[in-house]
Structures are given as structure tokens and as C-alpha cells.
KEVEX-727110 format. One record per residue (C-alpha): y, x, z. Coordinates in steps of 0.05 Angstrom, whole numbers, plus 32768, in hexadecimal, padded with zeros to 4 digits. Each point is the difference from the previous one (the first is absolute). Layout:
% residues N
((Y X Z))
...
//
This chain:
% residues 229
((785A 7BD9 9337))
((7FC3 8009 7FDC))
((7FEA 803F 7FD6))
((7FF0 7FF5 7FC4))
((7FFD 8046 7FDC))
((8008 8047 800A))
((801E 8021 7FC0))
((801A 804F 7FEF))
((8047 7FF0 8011))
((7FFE 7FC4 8024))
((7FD8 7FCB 802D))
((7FFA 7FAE 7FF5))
((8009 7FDB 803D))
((7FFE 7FA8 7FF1))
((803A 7FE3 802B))
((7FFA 7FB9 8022))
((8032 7FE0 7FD3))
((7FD5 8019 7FBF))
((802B 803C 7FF1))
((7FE5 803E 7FFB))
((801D 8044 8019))
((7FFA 8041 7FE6))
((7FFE 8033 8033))
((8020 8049 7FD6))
((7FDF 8044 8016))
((8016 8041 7FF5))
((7FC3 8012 7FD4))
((8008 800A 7FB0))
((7FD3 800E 7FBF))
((7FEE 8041 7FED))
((7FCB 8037 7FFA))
((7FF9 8046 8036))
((8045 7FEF 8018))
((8028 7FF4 7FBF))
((801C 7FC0 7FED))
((7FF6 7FD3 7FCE))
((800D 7FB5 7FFD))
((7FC4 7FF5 7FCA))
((7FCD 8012 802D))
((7FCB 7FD7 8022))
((7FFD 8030 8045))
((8029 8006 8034))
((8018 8047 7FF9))
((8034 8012 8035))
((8023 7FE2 8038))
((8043 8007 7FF9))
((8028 7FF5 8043))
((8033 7FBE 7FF2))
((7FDD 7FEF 7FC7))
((7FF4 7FC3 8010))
((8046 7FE2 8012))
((8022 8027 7FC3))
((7FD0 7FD9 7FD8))
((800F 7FBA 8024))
((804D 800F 7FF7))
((7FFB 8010 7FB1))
((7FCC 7FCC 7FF8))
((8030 7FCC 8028))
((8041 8015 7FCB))
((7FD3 7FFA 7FC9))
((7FE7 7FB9 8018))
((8045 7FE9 8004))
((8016 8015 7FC1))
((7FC3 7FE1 7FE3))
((8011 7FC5 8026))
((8049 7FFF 7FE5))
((7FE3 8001 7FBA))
((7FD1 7FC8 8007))
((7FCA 8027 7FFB))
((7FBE 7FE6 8027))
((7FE6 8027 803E))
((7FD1 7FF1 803E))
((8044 801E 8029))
((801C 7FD8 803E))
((801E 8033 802C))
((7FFB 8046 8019))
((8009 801F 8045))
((800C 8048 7FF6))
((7FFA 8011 804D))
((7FBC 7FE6 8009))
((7FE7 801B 7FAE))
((7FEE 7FB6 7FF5))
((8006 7FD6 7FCB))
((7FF4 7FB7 8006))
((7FE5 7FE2 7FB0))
((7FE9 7FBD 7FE7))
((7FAC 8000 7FF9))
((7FF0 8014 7FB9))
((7FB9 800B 7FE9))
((7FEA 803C 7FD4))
((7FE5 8003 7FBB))
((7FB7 8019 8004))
((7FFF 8032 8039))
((8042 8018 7FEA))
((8029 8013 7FC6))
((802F 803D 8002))
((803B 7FF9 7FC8))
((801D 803D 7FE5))
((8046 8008 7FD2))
((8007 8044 7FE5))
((8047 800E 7FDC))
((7FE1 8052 8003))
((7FC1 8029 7FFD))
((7FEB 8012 8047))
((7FC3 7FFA 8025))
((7FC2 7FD4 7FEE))
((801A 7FF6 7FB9))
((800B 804F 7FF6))
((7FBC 8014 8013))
((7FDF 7FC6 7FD7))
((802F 8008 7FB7))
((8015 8047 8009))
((7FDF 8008 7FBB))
((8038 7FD4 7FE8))
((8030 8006 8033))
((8032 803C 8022))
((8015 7FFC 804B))
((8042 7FD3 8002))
((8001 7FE3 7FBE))
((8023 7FB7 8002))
((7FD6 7FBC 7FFC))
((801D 7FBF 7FF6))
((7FEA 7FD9 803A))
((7FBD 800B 7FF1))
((7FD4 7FDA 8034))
((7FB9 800F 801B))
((7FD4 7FDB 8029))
((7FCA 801A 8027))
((7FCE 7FE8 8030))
((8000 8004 804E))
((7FC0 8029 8001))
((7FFC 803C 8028))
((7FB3 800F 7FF1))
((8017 8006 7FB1))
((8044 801A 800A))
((802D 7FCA 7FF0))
((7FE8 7FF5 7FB2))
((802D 7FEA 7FCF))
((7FF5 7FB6 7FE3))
((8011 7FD6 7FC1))
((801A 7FB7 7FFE))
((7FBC 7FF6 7FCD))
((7FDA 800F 8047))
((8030 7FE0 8034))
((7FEF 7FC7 7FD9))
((7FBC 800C 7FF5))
((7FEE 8011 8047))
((8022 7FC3 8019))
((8038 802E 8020))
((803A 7FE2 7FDD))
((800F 7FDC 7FCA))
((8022 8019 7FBE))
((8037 7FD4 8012))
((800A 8011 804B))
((7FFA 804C 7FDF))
((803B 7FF3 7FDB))
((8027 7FE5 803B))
((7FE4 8039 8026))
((8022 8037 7FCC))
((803B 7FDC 7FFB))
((8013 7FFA 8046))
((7FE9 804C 8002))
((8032 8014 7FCF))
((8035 7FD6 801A))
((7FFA 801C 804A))
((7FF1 8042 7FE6))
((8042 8000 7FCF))
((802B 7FE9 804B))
((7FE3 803A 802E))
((8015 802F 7FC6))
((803E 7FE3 7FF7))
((8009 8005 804C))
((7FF0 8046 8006))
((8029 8017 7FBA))
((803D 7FE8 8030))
((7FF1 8042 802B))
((7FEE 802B 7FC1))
((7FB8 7FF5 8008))
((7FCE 7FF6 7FD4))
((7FC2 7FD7 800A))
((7FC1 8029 7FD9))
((7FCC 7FCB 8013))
((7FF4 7FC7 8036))
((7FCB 7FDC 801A))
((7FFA 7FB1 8015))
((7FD8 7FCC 8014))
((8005 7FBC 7FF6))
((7FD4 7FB6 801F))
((8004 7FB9 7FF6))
((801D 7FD5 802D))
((7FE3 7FBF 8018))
((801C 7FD9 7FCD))
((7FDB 8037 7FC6))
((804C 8018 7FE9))
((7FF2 8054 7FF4))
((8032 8026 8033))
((800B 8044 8017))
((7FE7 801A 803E))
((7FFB 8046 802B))
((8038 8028 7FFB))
((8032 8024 7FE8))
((8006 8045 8012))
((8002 8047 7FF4))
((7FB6 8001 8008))
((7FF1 7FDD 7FC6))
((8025 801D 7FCE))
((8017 804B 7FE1))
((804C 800A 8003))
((8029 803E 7FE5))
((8044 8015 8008))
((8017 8033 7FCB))
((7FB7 800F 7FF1))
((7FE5 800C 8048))
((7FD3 7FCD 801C))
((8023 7FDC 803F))
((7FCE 7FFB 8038))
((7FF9 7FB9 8018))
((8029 8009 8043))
((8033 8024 7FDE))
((8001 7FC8 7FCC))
((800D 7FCA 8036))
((803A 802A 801C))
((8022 800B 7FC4))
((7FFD 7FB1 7FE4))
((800D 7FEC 803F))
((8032 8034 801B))
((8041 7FC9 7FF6))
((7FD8 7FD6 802D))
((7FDF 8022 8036))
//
């Protein structure tokens, strides 16, 4: 295998047959040792982290998969954290895709003129750019476009897929009387230029509360998954 990239969460290795596998650690976002799926630093490691995240990601996939949804997924092995994906390029230097159904987080701190901890959005999605140096700004489709990042068209794929995978996960997680706050995706284009979903999945990448108390990512997995594991 060759490597191709070393990320916060996960490593890149090229396979001989084109695939690529994602290799899941046990590090997650955050700042001084507190979580927080919105950040561009690795905060914490969090022991297991990395295969509760494969085994969410991996039911998520599947249901995504079920609903004709378009992902970079092929297959999972949850012994070895490893994920094996079809090669998708990146938009820019990445894109990080954000649907917020409440006001936590990134969005608090920038509109709490406007806004109070908790209070509902409808879907609303935020992009932002990969850049650590400038702390992940937010972007318009006006600049994606301008900036030769993306296209107002591919945008509006982009936002609809996000809202579409976003609406499932919370669906999914409703079952157990969860409710999804905010998540974060990422999405690529395939050889062939069609926009897909890629990454993962997991309880690292999004804010989850059970009758008001936020559900820590491994304690997320175990209760989705808890009928299954």
C-alpha cells in the first residue's frame, strides 16, 4: 500500500487495485481536552474511538446505500479500523459541510447576537474551508464559484445531498430518542465528476443529545448500535 495522507482522525493508504483505505484512529476534534466535532485540531484521544467510529460510519453507509444515496463506501473491516472507499478527489483543499437543525457551537459564538443556545434551524447548511492557518472560514456559493472551488450548480448538488444524508442520520438516531444538534460531512468527485459523499459517519462528527444531555461519541455508537453489537 501506498500512503497517501495523514489526517486528524484517519490515514490514506492507495491500494494496488486503485482503492483506497482509510486507516480509523482513536484521536477526535476538540480544544484542552473537550470535544467538539467542528473543530480543526485534534483535541483528545479517546481510547476505541476509532472502531466506534468505523462501526457507526459502516451503518450509516449502508443505509445510505439502501437509499440510493451516492458514497465513496465499499466495505469496512471493523477488526482492523479500516475502511476500503472508491478514489474521490477533493474540492479545493477541502470543503467541510455543516447541517445545523440547533444553535450549538461555531454558529452560537458567531450569531449569538441573534441567536440563544439550542434554538431550532431548518437544515441550515454551512460550508467552510479546510484551512487550519485561518480556522476553517466560512464560504459562500458567490466564492466557491468565484474561486474556481465549485460551481453554483455542483453547490446545489452539494446542499442537497447534505440535507438528504443529514435528514437519514437524524432519522436514524430519533429511532433511539436521540436528537442530532449538528453534523459535519465531506463530500469528492468521483472519476466520472458525479459529487458523492465521503469520510465518515460517526459520533465524531456530529453533536447528539438525549433528553437534553449531549451523548459523547462512544456512548453514541453504543446506544445506536446496542441491537447489534
Amino acid at each position: 500500500m501506498k500512503h497517501i495522507y495523514t489526517g486528524k482522525t484517519k490515514d490514506v493508504y492507495e491500494q494496488a487495485d486503485g482503492s483506497y483505505l482509510l486507516q480509523f484512529k482513536d484521536d477526535v476534534t476538540g480544544a484542552d481536552g473537550v470535544f467538539d466535532p467542528g473543530a480543526n485540531t485534534v483535541g483528545l484521544t479517546m481510547e476505541g474511538a476509532g472502531k466506534a467510529g468505523l462501526r457507526l460510519t459502516t451503518f450509516f453507509f449502508e443505509k445510505l446505500k439502501e437509499k440510493n444515496i451516492p458514497t465513496h463506501y465499499i466495505d469496512a473491516d471493523i477488526d482492523k479500523a479500516t475502511m476500503t472507499v472508491k478514489p474521490a478527489s477533493v474540492f479545493g483543499e477541502g470543503l467541510e459541510v455543516i447541517c445545523r437543525f440547533r444553535a450549538v457551537g461555531s454558529f452560537l459564538r458567531r450569531y449569538g447576537k441573534y441567536a440563544v443556545e439550542g434554538q431550532p434551524l431548518d437544515a441550515f447548511v454551512e460550508v467552510t474551508l479546510k484551512d487550519d492557518e485561518r480556522n476553517d472560514p466560512p464560504i459562500s456559493d458567490d466564492a466557491l464559484d468565484m474561486l474556481g472551488i465549485l460551481t453554483r450548480e455542483e453547490y446545489a448538488r452539494l446542499k442537497e445531498l447534505t440535507r438528504e444524508v443529514s435528514k437519514i442520520v437524524k432519522e436514524e438516531l430519533s429511532k433511539k430518542d436521540l436528537e442530532l444538534y449538528d453534523i459535519k460531512l465531506e463530500f469528492g468527485r468521483l472519476d466520472d465528476g458525479s459529487i458523492v459523499l465521503i469520510d465518515e459517519i460517526s459520533g465524531g462528527n456530529m453533536r447528539a443529545y438525549k433528553n437534553g444531555e449531549y451523548v459523547e461519541p462512544l456512548n453514541l455508537e453504543q446506544l445506536m448500535l446496542a441491537d447489534l453489537l
